[in-house]
N, C-alpha and C positions, 0 to 999 in steps of 0.2 A: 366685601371681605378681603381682606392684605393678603392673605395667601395664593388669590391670582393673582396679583396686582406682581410677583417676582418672579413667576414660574417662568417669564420669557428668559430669563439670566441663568437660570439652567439647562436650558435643552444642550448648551454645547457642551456639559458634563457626559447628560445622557447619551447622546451623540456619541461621546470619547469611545461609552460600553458597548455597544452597538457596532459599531467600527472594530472593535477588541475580538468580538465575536465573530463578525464577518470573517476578518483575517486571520483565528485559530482554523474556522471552515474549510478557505482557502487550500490555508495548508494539510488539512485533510487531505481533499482535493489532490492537491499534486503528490502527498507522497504515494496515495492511492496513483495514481498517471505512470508515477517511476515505476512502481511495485512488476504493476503490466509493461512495460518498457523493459525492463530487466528480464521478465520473464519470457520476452519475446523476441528477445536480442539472440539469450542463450537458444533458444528453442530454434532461431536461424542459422546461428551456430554449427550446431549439432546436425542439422541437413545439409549443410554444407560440405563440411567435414566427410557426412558417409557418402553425398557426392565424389569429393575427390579420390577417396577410398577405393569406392565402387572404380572410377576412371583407373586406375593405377593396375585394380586387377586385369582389370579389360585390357590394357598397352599390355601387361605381362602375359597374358594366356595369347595375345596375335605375336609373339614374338615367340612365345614358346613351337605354336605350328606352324613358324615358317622354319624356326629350326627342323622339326620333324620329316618337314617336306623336303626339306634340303638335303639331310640323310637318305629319305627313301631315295629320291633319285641319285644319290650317291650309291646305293648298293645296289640299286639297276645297273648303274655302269659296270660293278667291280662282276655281277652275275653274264652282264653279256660279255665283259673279259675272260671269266672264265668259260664259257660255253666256245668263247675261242680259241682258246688254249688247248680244249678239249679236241676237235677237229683238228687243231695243228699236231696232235700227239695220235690222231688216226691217220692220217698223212705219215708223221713218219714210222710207225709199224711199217705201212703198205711199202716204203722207201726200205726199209730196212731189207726186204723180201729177195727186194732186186737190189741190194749194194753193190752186187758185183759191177752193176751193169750203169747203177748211177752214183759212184764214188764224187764224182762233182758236185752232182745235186745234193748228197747228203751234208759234203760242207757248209754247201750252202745252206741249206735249211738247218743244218746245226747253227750257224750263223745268225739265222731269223730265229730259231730257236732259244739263244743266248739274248735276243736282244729282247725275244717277247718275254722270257724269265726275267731279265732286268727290269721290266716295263713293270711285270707282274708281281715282281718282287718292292719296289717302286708303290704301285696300287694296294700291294698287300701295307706296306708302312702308312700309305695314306688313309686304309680302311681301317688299323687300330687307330690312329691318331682320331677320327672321326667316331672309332668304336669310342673311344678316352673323350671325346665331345659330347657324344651320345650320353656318355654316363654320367659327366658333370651333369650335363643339364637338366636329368631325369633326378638329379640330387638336390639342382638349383628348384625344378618346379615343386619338388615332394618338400622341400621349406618354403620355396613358397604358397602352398597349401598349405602345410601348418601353420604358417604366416594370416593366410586368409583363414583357416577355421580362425584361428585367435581374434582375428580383427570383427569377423560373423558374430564371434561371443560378444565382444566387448558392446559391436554395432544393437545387440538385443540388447545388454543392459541399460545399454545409453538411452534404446526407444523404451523400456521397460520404467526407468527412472524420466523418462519425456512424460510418458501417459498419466506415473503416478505425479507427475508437479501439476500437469494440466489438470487432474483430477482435485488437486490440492484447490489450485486456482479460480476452477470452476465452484468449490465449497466455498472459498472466501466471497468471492462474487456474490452469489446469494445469499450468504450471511450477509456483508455488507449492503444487501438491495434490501431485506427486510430489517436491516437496523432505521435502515434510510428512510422504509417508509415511517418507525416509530417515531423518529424522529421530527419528522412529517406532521405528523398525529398531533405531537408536542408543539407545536408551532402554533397548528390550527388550534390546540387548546385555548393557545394565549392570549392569540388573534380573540377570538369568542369571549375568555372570561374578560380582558379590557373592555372590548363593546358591551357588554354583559354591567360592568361596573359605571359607564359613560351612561348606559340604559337607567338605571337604579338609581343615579344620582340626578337624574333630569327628571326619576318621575317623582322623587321624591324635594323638587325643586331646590335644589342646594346648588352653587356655584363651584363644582373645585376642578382643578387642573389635572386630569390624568396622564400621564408620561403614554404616548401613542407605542410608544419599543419595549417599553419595561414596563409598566402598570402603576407604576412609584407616583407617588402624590408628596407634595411638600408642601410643611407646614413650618411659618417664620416664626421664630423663635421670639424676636422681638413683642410679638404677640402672646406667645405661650409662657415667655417669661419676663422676668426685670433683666435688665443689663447686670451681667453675670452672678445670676441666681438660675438656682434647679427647681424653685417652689412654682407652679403651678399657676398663674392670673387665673382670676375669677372669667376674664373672657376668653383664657385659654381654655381653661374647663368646659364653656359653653360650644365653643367652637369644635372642640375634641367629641364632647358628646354627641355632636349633630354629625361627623362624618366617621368617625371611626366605626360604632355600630353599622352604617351602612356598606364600607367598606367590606367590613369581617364579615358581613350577612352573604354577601355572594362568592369572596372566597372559601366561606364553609358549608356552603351551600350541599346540597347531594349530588351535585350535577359537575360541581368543581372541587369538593375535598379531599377524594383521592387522587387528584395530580397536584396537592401543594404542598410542597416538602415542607414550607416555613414563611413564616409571617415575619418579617426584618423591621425593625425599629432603629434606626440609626441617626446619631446624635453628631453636628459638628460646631464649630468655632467657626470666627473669625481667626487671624495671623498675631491678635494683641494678646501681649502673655507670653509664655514659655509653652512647649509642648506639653510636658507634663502634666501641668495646671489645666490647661485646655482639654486632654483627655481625661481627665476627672471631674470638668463640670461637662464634657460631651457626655460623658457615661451616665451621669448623673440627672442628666437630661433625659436622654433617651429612657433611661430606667422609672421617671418620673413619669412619664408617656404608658409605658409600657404596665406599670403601677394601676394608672388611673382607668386603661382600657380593659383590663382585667377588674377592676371593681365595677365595672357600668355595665358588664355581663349581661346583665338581668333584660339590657334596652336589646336586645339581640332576637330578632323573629323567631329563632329555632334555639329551644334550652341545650338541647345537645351541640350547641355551637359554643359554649362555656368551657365545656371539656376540652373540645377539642383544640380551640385557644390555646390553652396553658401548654400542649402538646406540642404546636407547632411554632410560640411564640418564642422570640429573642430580640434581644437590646443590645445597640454595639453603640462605642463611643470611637468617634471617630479622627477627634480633635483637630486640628486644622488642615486634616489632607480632602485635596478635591474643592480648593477654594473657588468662587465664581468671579468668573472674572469679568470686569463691562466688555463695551464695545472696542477703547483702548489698548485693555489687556491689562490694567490696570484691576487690581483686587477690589473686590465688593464686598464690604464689610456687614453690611445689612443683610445681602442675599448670602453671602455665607452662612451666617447663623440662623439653622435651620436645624429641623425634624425632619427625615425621610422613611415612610412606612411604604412598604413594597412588600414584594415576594419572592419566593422563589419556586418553579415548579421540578416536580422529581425527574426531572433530566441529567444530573450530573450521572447518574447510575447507569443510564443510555448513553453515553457520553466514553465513560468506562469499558463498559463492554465492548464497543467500539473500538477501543483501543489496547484490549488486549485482540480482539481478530487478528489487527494489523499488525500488534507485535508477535505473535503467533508464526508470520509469513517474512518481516523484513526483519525479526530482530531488535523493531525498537519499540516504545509504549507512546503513545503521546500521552502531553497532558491532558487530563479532566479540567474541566471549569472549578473556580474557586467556589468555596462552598457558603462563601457570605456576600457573595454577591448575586443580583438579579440577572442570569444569562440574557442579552436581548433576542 
């Protein structure tokens, strides 16, 4: 059958989609990496911060108590001046008694008297200037305690607004781990319904080419039609008949129907022609395919696989985009014109959700997969 005999001059298409998807993953991947990078930048931040905070009050309250200290023993001193003063003015009472008799001595001691009043008077200027110290600083610490409640406030909002981001982050987190496993799920669906279809086609001894990434099978046009005609060969019909019913029978299977968003029938050209013309006999193509596998219904193991066909089914024309190229690089004219029926499973909707979580947390949406093509 010709429909193996090219499928080796495709893989490096499928290949391209496969790659396309790895690399959206990717960057899943890393903006998810930044998200927590960011979040945990800030979060060292902010411990930092009421570090230095914290350090800053600490130097101001050991600077405030050595002022304190300094004072007390400042009014130790001015208290044992005065308790001096005090005995020098009992002294001269007692002096006073006997002036007659110590005129000398009273000079004198008036003498140490004027000098200890100078001393005292002296001690007295230094003990307001110290009182006027005393009271700045009790003004400087009473703002710097409104200073620190303020900063105490701010410090709770700041951990109040830490707890609820971490709280945020840990929600995203397991959103994100049970998207991942759906995801998951979806993977291993595909993996299964390919083997599933490799199975059904081996036991029903037919030869065809299943796409290992994407489930797509391609069928040469050359075969299915005339050089640029949409009508149908008598051994395209025979050839359609014998794989498409087997195809549809296990993607509608009960085991695989509810994860297949859509049955894809895609039509392309060669590069001869104009675009135009090309997507109108791609279209025409494809719609002839799609035509034919909806009237052969009937060869289908399961009747409710009829219905559900026309539900899931679509025809694209795809006209010269996606040409094959050989070994060279040079265009393949043959292997170009071609029929590609594939699928697609309902992942784009998984895909979506996913990417409003993350827009949710950094701001931005990513794209979803395109809705006519086969995710690999």
């Amino acid at each position: 059958m010709k429909i193996v005999n090219r499928r080796k001059m495709n893989d490096e298409g499928s290949h391209n989609i496969w790659r396309s998807y790895s690399d959206m993953m990717s960057g899943l991947l890393l903006l998810f990496v930044l998200i927590m990078a960011v979040c945990l930048m800030q979060a060292q931040k902010n411990y930092n911060d009421r570090l230095a905070e914290q350090a800053s009050r600490v130097k101001t309250q050991e600077e405030l108590d050595k002022t304190q200290e300094a004072l007390s023993q400042r009014e130790s001193e001015v208290e044992a001046q005065s308790l001096t003063l005090t005995d020098l003015q009992t002294a001269l009472e007692a002096q006073a008694l006997d002036i007659s008799t110590k005129e000398s001595e009273l000079d004198s001691a008036r003498q140490t008297l004027e000098a200890q009043a100078l001393d005292i008077s002296t001690k007295e200027s230094e003990l307001d200037t110290a009182r006027k110290t005393l009271t700045d600083a009790q003004t400087q610490l009473a703002e710097q305690q409104t200073k620190l409640a303020q900063q105490e406030s701010e410090l709770q909002l700041r951990d109040a607004a830490l707890v609820s981001s971490q709280q945020k982050l840990d929600e995203q987190t397991q959103l994100m781990s049970e998207q991942q496993k759906k995801i998951d799920q979806i993977i291993g669906v595909k993996a299964d319904l390919i083997e599933s279809l490799n199975q059904e086609f081996a036991d029903n001894q037919i030869n065809v080419n299943i796409d290992s990434q994407t489930g797509a099978i391609v069928l040469d046009s050359n075969v299915l039609f005339a050089f640029r005609e949409w009508e149908l060969t008598p051994e395209g019909e025979e050839i359609l008949t014998q794989v498409l019913p087997v195809y549809c029978d296990v993607l509608l299977s009960d085991e695989y129907s509810d994860y297949v968003a859509e049955i894809i029938i895609d039509g392309y050209t060669d590069s001869q022609g104009d675009y135009l013309s090309n997507l109108f006999l791609s279209q025409n193509r494809a719609f002839a395919v799609a035509s034919y596998l909806v009237g052969i219904s009937d060869y289908f193991s399961d009747e409710s696989a009829a219905s559900a066909l026309q539900e899931k089914l679509t025809a694209n024309g795809r006209s010269e985009s996606n040409l094959v190229l050989d070994e060279n690089g040079m265009e393949d004219s043959d292997a170009s014109r071609r029929v590609e029926v594939k699928f697609r499973l309902k992942d784009d909707e998984m895909i979506q959700e996913l990417s409003e979580i993350l827009s949710s947390g950094s701001g931005e949406t990513l794209p979803s997969a395109g809705a006519g093509e086969t995710a690999p």
